[in-house]
C-alpha positions as CSV (number, residue, x, y, z in Angstrom):
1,X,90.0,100.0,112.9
2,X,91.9,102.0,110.0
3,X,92.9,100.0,107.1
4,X,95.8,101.4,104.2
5,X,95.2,100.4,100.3
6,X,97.8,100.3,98.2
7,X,97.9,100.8,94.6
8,X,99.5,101.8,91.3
9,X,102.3,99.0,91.1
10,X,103.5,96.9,88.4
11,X,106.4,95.8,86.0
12,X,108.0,98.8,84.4
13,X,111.2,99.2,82.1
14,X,114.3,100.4,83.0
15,X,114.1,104.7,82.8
16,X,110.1,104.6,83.0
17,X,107.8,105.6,85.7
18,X,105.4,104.7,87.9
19,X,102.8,106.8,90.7
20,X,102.0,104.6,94.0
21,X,99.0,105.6,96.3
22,X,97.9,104.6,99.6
23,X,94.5,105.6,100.9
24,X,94.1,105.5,104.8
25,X,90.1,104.7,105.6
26,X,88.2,103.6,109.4
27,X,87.8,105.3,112.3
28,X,90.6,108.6,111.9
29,X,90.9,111.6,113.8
30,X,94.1,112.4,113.1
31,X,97.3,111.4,110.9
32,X,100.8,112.1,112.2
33,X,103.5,110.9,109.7
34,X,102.9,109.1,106.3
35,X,105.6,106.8,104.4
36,X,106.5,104.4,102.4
37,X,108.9,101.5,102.8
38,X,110.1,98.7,100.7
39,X,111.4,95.0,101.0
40,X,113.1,93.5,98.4
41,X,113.4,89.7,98.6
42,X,116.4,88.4,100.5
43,X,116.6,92.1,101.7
44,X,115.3,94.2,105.1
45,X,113.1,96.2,104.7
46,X,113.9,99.6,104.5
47,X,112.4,103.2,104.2
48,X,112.1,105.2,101.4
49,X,110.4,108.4,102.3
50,X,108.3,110.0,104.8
51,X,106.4,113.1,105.3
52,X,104.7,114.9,108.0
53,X,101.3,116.3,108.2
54,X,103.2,119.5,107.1
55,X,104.4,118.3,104.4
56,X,108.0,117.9,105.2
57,X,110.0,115.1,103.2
58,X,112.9,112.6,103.7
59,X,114.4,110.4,101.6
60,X,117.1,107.3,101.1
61,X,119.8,108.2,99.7
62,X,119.4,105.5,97.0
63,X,116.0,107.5,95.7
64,X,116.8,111.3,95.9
65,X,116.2,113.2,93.2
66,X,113.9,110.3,91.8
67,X,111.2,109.8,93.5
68,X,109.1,112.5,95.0
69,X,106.3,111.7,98.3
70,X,103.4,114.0,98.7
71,X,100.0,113.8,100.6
72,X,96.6,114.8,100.5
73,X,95.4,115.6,104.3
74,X,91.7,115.9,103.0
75,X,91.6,112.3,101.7
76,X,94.5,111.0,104.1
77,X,96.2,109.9,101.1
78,X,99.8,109.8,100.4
79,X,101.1,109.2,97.1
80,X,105.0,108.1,95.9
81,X,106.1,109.4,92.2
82,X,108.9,107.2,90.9
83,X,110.8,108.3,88.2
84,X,114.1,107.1,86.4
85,X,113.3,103.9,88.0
86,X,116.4,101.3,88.0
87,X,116.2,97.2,88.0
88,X,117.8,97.6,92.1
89,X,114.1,99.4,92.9
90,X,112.1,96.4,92.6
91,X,111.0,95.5,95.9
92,X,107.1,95.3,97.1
93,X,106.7,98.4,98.5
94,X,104.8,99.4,101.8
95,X,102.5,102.0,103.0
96,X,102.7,103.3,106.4
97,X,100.9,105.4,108.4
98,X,100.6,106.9,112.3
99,X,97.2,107.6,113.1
100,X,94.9,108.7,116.4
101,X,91.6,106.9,116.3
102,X,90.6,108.6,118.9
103,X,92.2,108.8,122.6
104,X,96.1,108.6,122.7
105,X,98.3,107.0,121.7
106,X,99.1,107.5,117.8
107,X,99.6,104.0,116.5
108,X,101.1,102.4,113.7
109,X,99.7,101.1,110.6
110,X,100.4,99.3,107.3
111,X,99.5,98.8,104.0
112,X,99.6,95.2,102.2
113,X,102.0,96.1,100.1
114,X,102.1,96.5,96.3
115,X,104.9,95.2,94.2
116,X,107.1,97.2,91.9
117,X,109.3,95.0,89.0
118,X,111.6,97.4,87.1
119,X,113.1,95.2,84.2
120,X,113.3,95.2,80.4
């Protein structure tokens, strides 16, 4: 069983910042790629960046250039910086992960989701 924790979420102002991590925990042995997603209400959800165990990034469109995804492999954590953060951002926000437990296959796994409210 592997369980994902979100955290660092909240009600920030227009311009401001905030730093979400996700901390993957159970029975790991390996995992593949790390992301987060959001769903706004009324809205799909939709993803906002990924990265692989090597540390390579994409991004939406609608967040390039201000938010950044990292990872630490050590601590299976993977964190989301979110800067110049606009009223359209707010959306609870979803951690997502592809991990080996053990035998094949990789499988899929989410956070709970933490919600981000960017208004003045």
């Amino acid at each position: 069983q592997v369980q994902l924790v979100e955290s660092g979420g909240g009600l920030v102002q227009p311009g401001r910042s905030l730093r979400l991590s996700c901390t993957a925990s159970g029975t790991i042995f390996s995992v593949n790629v790390m992301a987060w997603h959001r769903q706004a209400p009324g809205k799909q959800r939709e993803l906002v960046a990924d990265i692989s165990s090597g540390g390579h990034a994409n991004y939406a469109d609608s967040v390039k250039g201000r938010f950044t995804i990292s990872r630490d492999n050590a601590k299976n954590t993977v964190y989301l910086q979110l800067n110049s953060l606009k009223p359209e951002d707010t959306a609870v926000y979803y951690c997502y992960a592809h991990v080996l437990t053990g035998t094949l296959p990789y499988r899929n796994y989410w956070g709970q989701g933490t919600q981000v409210t960017v208004s003045s």
